[in-house]
C-alpha positions as a printed NumPy array, in Angstrom:
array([[ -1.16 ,   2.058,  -1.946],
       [  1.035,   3.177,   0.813],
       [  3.963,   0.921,   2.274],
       [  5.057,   1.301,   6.247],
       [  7.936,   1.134,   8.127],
       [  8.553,   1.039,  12.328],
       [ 11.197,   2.005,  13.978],
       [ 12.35 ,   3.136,  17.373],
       [ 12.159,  -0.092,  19.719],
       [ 14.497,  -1.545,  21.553],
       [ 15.299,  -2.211,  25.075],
       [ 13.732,   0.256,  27.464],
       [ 14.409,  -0.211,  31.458],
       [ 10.974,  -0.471,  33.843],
       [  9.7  ,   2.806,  34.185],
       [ 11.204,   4.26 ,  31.362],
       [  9.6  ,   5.758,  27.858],
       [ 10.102,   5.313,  24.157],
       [  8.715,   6.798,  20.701],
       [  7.982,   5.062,  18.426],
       [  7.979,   5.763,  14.432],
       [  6.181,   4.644,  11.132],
       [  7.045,   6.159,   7.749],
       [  4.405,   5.624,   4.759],
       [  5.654,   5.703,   1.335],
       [  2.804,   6.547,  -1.633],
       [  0.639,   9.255,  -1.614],
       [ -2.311,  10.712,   0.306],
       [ -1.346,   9.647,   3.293],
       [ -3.188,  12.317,   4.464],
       [ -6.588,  10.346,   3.746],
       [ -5.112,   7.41 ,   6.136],
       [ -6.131,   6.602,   9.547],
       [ -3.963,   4.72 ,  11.357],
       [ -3.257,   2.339,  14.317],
       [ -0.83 ,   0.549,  16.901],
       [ -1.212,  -2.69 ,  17.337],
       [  1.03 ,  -5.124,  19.25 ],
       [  1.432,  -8.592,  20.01 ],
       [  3.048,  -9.52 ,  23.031],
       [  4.972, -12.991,  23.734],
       [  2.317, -16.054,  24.365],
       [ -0.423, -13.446,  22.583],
       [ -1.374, -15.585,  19.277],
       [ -3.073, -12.329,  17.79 ],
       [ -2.201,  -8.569,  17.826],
       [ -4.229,  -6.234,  20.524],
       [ -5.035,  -2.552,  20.094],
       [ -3.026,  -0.026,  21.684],
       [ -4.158,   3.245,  20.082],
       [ -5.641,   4.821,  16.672],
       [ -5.689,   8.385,  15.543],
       [ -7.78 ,   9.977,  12.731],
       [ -6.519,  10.856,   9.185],
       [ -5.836,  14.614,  10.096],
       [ -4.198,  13.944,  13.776],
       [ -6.912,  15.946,  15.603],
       [ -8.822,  12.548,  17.293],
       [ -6.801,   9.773,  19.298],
       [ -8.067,   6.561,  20.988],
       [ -6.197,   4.028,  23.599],
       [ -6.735,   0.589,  24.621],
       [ -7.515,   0.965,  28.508],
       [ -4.282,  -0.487,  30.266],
       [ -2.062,   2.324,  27.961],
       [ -4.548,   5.103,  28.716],
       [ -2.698,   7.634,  29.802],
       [  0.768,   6.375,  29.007],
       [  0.763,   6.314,  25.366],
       [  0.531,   9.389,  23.056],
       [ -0.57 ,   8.523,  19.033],
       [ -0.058,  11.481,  16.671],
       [  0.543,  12.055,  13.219],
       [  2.451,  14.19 ,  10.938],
       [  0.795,  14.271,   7.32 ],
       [  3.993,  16.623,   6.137],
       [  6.543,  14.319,   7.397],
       [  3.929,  10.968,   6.662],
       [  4.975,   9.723,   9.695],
       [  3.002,   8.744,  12.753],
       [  4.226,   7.978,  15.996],
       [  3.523,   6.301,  19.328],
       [  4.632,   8.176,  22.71 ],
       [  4.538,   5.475,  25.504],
       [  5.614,   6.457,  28.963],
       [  5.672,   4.752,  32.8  ],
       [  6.367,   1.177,  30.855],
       [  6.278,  -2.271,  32.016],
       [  7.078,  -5.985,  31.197],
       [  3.875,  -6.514,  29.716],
       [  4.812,  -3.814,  27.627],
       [  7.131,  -6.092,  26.127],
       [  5.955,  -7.049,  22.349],
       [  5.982,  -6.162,  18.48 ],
       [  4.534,  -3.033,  18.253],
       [  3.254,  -2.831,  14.465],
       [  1.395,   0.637,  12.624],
       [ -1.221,   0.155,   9.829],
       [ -3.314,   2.185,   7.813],
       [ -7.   ,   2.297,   5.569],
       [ -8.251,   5.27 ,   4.272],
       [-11.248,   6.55 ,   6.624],
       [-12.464,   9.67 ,   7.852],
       [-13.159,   7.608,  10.766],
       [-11.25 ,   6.101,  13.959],
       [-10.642,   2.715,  12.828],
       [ -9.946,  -0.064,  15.692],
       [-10.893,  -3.617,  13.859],
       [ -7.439,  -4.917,  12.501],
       [ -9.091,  -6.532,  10.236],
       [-10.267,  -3.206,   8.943],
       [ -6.673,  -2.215,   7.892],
       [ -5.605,  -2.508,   4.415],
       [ -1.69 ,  -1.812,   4.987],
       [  0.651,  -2.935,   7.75 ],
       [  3.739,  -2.327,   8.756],
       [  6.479,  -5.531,   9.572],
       [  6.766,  -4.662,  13.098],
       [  9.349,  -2.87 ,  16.009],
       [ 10.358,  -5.196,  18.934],
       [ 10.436,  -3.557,  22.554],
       [ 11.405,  -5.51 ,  25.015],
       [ 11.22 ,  -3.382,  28.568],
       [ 13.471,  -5.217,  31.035],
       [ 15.977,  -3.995,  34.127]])
């Protein structure tokens, strides 16, 4: 069982960039692959924004943050974090990690076992 735990949002001007952080707790969370969600205001569910594998090496990125965002992971530190650059208002949500055990790239939220209780960014001028 691992537990996680965002951090780094906050209030981030147009344009501007922000990393964000999620800490497991438990062991072997170098067997975990993990995601980014987010849900965004007037979004009733959470959408994709990137997964990376268990061991770091293999990222993917929902289309509109291709190229913005950077997902990588730290198995020493058991922390993973979320790079996102050139951001906008719809930007703006609560950014959430979670994690199953898979050799795999995992995208299906519903495929996660463990999530985290969420990071609010807000990007606004």
């Amino acid at each position: 069982q691992v537990q996680l735990v965002e951090s780094g949002g906050g209030l981030v001007q147009p344009g501007g960039s922000l990393t964000l952080s999620c800490v497991a707790s438990g062991s072997a969370f170098n067997t975990y692959a993990v995601g980014w969600y987010r849900q965004r205001p007037g979004i009733g569910h959470r959408e994709f924004v990137a997964c990376v594998s268990w061991d770091g090496r293999n990222a993917l990125y929902e289309q509109r943050v291709e190229g913005r965002a950077t997902a990588s992971k730290d198995n020493a530190k058991n922390t993973v974090y979320l790079r996102m650059t050139e951001m906008n208002s719809e930007d703006t949500a609560v950014y959430y990690c979670a994690a199953v055990v898979s050799t795999k790239l995992v995208l299906n939220p519903t495929s996660y076992d463990y999530w985290g209780q969420g990071t609010q960014v807000t990007v606004s001028s």
